[in-house]
mmCIF file of the C-alpha atoms, coordinates in Angstrom:
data_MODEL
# 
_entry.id   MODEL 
# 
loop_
_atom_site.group_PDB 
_atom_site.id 
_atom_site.type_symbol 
_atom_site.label_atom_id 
_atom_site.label_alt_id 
_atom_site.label_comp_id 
_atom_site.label_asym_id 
_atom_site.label_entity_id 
_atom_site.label_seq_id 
_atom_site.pdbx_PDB_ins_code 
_atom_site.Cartn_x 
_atom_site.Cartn_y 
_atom_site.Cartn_z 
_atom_site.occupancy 
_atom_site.B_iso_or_equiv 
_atom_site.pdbx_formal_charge 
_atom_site.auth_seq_id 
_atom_site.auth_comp_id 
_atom_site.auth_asym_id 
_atom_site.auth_atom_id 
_atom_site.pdbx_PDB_model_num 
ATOM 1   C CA . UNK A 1 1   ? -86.939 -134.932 97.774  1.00 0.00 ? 1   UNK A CA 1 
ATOM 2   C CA . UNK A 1 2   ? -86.738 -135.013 101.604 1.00 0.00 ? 2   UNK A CA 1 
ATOM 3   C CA . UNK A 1 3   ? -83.998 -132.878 103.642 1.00 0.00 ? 3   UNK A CA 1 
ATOM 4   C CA . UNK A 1 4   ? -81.951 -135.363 105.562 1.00 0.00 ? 4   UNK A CA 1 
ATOM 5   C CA . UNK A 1 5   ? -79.860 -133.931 108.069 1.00 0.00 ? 5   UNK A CA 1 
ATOM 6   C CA . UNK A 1 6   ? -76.361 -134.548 109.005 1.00 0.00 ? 6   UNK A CA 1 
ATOM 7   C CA . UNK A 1 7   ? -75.734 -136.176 113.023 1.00 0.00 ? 7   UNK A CA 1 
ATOM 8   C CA . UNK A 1 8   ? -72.422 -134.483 113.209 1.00 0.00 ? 8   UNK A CA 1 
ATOM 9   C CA . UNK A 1 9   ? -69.114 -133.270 111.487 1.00 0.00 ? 9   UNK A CA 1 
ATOM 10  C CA . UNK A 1 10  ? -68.597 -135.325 108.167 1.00 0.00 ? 10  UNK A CA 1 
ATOM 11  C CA . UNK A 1 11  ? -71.882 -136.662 107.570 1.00 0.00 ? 11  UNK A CA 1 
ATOM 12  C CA . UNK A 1 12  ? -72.775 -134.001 104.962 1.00 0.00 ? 12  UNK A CA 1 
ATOM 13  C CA . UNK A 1 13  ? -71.635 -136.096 101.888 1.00 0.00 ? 13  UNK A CA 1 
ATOM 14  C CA . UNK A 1 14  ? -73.464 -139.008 103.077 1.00 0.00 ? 14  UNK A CA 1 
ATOM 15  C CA . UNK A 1 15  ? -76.613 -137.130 103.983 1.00 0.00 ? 15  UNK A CA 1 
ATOM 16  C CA . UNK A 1 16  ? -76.556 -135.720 100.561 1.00 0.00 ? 16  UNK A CA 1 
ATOM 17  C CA . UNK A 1 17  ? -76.527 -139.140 98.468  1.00 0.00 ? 17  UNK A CA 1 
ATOM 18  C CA . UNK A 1 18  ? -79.312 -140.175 100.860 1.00 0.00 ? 18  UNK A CA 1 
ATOM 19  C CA . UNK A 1 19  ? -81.535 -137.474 99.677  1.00 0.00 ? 19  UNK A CA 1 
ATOM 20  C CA . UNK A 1 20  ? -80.894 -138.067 96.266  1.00 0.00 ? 20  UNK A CA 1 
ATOM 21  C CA . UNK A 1 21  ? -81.131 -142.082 96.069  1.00 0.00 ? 21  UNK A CA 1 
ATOM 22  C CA . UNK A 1 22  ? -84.502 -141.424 98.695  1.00 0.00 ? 22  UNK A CA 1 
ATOM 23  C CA . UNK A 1 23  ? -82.201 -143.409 101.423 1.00 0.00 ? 23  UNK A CA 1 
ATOM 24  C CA . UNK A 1 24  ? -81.699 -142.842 104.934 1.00 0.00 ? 24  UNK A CA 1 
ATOM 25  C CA . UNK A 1 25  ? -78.758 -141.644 106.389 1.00 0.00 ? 25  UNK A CA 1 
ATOM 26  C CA . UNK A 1 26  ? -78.073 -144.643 108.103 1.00 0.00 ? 26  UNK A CA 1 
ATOM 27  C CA . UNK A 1 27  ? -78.488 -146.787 105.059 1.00 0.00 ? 27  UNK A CA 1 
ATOM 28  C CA . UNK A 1 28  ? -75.954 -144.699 103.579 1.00 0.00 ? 28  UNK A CA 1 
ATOM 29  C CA . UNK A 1 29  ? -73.821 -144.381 105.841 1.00 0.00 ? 29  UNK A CA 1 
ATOM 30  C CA . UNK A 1 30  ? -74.266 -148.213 106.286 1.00 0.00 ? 30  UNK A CA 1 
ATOM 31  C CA . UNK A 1 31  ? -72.945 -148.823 102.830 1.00 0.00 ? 31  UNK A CA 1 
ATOM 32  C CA . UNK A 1 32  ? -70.189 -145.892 102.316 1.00 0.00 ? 32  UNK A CA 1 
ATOM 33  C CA . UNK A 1 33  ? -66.853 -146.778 103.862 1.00 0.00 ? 33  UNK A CA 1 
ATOM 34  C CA . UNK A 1 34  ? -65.865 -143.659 105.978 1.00 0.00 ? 34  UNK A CA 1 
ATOM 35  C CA . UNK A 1 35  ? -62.026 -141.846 106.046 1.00 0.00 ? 35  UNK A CA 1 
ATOM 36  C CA . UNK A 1 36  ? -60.403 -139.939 109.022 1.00 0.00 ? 36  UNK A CA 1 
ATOM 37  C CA . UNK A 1 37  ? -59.369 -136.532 107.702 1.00 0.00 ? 37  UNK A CA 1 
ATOM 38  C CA . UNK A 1 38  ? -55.503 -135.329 109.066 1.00 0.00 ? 38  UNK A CA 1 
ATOM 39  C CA . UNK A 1 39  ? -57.585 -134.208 112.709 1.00 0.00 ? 39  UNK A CA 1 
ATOM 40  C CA . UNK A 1 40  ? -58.977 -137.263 113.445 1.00 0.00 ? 40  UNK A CA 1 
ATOM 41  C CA . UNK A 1 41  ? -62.763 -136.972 111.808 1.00 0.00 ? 41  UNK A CA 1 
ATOM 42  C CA . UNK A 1 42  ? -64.493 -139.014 110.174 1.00 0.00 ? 42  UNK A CA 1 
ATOM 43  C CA . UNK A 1 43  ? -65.976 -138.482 106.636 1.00 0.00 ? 43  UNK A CA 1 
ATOM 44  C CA . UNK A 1 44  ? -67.761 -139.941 103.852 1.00 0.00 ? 44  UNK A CA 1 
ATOM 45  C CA . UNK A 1 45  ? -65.169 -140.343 100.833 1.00 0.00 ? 45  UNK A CA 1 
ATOM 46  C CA . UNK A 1 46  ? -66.488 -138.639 96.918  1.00 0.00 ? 46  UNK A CA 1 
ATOM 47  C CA . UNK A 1 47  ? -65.442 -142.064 95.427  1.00 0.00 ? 47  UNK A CA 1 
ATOM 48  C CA . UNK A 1 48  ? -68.184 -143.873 98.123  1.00 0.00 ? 48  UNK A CA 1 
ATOM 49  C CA . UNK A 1 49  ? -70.912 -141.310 97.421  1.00 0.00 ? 49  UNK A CA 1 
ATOM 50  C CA . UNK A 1 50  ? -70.055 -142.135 93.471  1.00 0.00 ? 50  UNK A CA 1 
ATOM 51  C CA . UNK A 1 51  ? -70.496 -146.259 93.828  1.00 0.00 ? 51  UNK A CA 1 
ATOM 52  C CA . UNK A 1 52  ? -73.669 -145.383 96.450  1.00 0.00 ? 52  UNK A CA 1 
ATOM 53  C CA . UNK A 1 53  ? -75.791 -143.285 94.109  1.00 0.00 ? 53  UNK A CA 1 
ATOM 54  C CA . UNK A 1 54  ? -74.416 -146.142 91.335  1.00 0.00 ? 54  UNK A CA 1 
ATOM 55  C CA . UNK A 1 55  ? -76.509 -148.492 92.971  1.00 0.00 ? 55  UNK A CA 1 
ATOM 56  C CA . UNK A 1 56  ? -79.206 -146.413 92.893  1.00 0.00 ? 56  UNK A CA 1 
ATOM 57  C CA . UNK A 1 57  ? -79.199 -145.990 89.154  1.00 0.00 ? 57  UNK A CA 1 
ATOM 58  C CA . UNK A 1 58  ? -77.761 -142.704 90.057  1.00 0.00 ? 58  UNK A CA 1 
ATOM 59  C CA . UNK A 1 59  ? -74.965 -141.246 88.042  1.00 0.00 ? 59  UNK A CA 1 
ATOM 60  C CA . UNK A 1 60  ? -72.522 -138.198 89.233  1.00 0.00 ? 60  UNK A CA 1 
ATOM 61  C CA . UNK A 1 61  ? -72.171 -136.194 86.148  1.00 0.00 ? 61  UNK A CA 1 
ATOM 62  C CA . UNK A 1 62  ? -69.936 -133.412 84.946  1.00 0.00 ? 62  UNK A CA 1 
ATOM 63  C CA . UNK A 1 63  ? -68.363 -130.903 87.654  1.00 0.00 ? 63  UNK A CA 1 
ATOM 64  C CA . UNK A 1 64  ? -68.531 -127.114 86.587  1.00 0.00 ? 64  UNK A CA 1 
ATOM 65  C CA . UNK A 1 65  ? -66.215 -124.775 88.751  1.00 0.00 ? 65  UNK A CA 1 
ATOM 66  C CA . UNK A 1 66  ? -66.202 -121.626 88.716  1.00 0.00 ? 66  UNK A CA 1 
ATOM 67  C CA . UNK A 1 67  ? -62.981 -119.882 87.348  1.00 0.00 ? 67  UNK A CA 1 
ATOM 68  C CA . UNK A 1 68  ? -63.145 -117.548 91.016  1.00 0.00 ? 68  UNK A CA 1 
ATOM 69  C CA . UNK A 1 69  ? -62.566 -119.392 93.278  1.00 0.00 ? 69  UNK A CA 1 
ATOM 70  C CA . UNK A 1 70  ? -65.202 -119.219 96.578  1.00 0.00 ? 70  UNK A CA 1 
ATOM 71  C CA . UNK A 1 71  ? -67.488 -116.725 95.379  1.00 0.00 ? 71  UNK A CA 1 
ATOM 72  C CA . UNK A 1 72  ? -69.272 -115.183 98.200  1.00 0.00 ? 72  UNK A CA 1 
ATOM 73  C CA . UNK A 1 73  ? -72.716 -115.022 98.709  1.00 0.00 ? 73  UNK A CA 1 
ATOM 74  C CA . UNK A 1 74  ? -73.906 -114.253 95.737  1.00 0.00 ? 74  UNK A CA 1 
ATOM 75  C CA . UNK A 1 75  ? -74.882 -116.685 92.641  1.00 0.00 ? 75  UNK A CA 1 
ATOM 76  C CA . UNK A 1 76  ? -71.521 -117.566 90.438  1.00 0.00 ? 76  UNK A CA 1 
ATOM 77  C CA . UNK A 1 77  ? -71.993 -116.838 86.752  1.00 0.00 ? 77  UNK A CA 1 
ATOM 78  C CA . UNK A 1 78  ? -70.940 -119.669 84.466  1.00 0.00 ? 78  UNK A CA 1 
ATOM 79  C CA . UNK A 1 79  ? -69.752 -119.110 80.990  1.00 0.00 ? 79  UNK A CA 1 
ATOM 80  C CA . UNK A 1 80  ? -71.479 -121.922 79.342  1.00 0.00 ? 80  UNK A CA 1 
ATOM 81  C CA . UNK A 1 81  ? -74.465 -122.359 76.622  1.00 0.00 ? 81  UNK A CA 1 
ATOM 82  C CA . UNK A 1 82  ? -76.444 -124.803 78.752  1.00 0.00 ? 82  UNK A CA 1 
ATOM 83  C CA . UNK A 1 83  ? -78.787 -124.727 82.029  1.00 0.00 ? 83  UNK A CA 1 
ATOM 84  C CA . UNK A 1 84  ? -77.469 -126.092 85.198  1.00 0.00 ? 84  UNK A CA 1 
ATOM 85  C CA . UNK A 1 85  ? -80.537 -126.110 86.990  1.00 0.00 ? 85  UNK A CA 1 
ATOM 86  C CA . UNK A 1 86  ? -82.508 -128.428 84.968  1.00 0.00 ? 86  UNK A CA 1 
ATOM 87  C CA . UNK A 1 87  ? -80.959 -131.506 87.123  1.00 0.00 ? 87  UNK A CA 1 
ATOM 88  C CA . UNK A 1 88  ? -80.433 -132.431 90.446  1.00 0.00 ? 88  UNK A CA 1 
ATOM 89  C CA . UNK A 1 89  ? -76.757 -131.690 91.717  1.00 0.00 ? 89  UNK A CA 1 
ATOM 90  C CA . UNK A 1 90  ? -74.139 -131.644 94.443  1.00 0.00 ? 90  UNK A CA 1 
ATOM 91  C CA . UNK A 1 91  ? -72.341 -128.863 95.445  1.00 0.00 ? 91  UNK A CA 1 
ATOM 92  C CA . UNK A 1 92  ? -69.590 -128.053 97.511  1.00 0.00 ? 92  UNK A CA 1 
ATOM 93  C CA . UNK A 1 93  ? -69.377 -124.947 99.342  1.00 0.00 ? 93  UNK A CA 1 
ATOM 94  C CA . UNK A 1 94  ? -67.756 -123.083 101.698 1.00 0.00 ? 94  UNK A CA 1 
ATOM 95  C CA . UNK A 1 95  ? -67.766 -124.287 105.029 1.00 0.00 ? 95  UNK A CA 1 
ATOM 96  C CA . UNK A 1 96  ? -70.453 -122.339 107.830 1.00 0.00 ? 96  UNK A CA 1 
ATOM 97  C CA . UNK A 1 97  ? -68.630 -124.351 110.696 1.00 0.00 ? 97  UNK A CA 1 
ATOM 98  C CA . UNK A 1 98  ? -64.823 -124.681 109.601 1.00 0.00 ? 98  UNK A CA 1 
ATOM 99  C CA . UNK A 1 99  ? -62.792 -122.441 107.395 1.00 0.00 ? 99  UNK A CA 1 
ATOM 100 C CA . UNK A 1 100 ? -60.576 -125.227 106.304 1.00 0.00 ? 100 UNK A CA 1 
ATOM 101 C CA . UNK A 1 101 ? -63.012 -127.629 104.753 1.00 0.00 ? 101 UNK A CA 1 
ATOM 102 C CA . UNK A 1 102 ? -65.850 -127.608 102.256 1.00 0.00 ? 102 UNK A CA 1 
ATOM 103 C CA . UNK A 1 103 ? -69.586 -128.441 102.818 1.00 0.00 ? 103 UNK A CA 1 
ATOM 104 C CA . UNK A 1 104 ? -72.189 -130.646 100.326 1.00 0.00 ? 104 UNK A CA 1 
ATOM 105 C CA . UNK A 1 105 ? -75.170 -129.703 100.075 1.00 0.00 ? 105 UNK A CA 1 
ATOM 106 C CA . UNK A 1 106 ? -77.981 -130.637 97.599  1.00 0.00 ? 106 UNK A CA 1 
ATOM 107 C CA . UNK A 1 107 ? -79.804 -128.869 95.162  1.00 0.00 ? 107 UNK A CA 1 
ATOM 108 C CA . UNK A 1 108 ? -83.454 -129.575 94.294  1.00 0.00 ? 108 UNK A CA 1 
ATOM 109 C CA . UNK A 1 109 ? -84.236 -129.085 90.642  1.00 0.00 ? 109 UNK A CA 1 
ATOM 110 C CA . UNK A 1 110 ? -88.219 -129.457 91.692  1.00 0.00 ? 110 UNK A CA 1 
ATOM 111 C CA . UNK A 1 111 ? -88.096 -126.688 94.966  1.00 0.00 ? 111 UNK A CA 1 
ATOM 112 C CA . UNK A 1 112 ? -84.771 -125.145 92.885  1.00 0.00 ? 112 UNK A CA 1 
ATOM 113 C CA . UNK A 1 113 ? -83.781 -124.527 96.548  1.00 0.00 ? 113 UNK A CA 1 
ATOM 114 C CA . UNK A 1 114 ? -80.740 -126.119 98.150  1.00 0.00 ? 114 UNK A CA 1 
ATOM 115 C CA . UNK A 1 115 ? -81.135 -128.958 100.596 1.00 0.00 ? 115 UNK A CA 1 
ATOM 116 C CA . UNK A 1 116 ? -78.483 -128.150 103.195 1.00 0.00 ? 116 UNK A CA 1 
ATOM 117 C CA . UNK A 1 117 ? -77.805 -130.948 105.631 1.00 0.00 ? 117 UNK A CA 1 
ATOM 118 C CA . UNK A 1 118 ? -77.180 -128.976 108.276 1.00 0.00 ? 118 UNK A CA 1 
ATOM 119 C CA . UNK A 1 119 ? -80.429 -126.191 107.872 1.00 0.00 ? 119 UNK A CA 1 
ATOM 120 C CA . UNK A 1 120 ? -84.112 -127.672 109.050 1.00 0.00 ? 120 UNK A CA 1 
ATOM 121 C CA . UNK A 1 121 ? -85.595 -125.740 106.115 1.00 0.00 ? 121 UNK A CA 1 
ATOM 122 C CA . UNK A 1 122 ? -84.569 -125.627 102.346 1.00 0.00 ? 122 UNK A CA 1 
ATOM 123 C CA . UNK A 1 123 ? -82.331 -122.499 101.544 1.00 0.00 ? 123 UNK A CA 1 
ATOM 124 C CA . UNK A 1 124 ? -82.144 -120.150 98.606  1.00 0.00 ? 124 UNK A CA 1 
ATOM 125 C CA . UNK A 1 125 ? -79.483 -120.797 96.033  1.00 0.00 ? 125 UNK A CA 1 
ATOM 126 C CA . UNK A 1 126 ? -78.549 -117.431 96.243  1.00 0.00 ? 126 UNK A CA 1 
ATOM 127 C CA . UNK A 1 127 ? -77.334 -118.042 99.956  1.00 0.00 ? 127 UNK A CA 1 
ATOM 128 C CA . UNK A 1 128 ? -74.396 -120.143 99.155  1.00 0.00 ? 128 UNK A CA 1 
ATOM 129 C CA . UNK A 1 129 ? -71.215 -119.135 97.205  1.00 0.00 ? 129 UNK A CA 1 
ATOM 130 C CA . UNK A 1 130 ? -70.682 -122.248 94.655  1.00 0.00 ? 130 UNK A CA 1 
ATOM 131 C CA . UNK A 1 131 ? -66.891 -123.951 95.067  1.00 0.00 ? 131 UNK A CA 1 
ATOM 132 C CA . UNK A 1 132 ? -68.608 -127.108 92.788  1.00 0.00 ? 132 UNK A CA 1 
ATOM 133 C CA . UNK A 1 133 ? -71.847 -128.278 90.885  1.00 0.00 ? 133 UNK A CA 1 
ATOM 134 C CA . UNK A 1 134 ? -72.249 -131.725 89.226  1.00 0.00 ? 134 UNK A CA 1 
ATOM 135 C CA . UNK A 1 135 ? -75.381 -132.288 88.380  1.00 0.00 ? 135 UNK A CA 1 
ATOM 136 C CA . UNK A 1 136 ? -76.260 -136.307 89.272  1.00 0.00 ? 136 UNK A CA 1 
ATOM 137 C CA . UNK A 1 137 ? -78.538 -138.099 86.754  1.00 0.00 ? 137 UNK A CA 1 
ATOM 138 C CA . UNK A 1 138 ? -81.047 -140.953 86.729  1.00 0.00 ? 138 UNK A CA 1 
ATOM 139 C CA . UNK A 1 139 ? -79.849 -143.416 84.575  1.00 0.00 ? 139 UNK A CA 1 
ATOM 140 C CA . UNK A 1 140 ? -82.613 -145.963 85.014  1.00 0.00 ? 140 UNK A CA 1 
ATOM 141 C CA . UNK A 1 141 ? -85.329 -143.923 82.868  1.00 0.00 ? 141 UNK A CA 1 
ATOM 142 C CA . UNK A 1 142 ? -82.714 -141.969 80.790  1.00 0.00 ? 142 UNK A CA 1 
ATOM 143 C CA . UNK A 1 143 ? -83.473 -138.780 82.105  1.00 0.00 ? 143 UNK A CA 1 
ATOM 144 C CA . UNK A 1 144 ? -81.512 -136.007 84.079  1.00 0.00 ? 144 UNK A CA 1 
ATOM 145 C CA . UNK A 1 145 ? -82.912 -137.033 87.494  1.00 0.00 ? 145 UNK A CA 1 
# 
């Protein structure tokens, strides 16, 4: 999977589902109707990213949160009898740029590093506290993606 990054403030959603579909982030971007947020920026809606990896014979799967919420740096530990990691997944985490919002970023069940759209290199999971992971799967072959 290649690292797309984001061209500025609200992109990140968009960049993600173009990394994951194997998109640009114009195409993307292209296709996804965009929302102003209550100062004025735009972003890429969840219910746009949902119908763009659709098309791709992408599907967004089941959302695990954590029961703390924001939880630091270090890896969350989920109270469940089945792997996360085997699939591809967006996840929202805290924010590096505004307190107030939450960032998507992408993790890469291949590298099993996260794709951040706004990093040049791939990150360790362990560098991001985990607000949300769905795992996205590829329902063209039948197989978690």
């Amino acid at each position: 999977m290649e690292l797309i990054k984001q061209t500025k403030f609200g992109e990140c959603l968009a960049a993600c589902v173009a990394m994951l579909t194997g998109t640009s982030l114009s195409d993307a971007k292209g296709e996804m109707e965009d929302l102003l947020d209550k100062d004025g920026q735009s972003y890429y809606p969840l219910s746009e990213a949902i119908k763009y990896l659709a098309k791709y014979g992408q599907c967004y799967g089941m959302a695990i949160k954590p029961s703390v919420s924001r939880i630091g740096p270090k890896v969350a530990v989920f109270d469940i009898s089945f792997r996360l990691d085997i699939c591809n997944a967006i996840l929202t985490v805290p924010s590096s740029t505004r307190e107030d919002v939450l960032h998507v970023v992408v993790f890469d069940k291949e590298r099993r590093m996260v794709l951040d759209p706004l990093k040049d290199e791939p990150q360790p999971l362990e560098d991001y506290g985990i607000d949300e992971w769905v795992a996205v799967y590829d329902v063209r072959e039948g197989t978690i993606s």
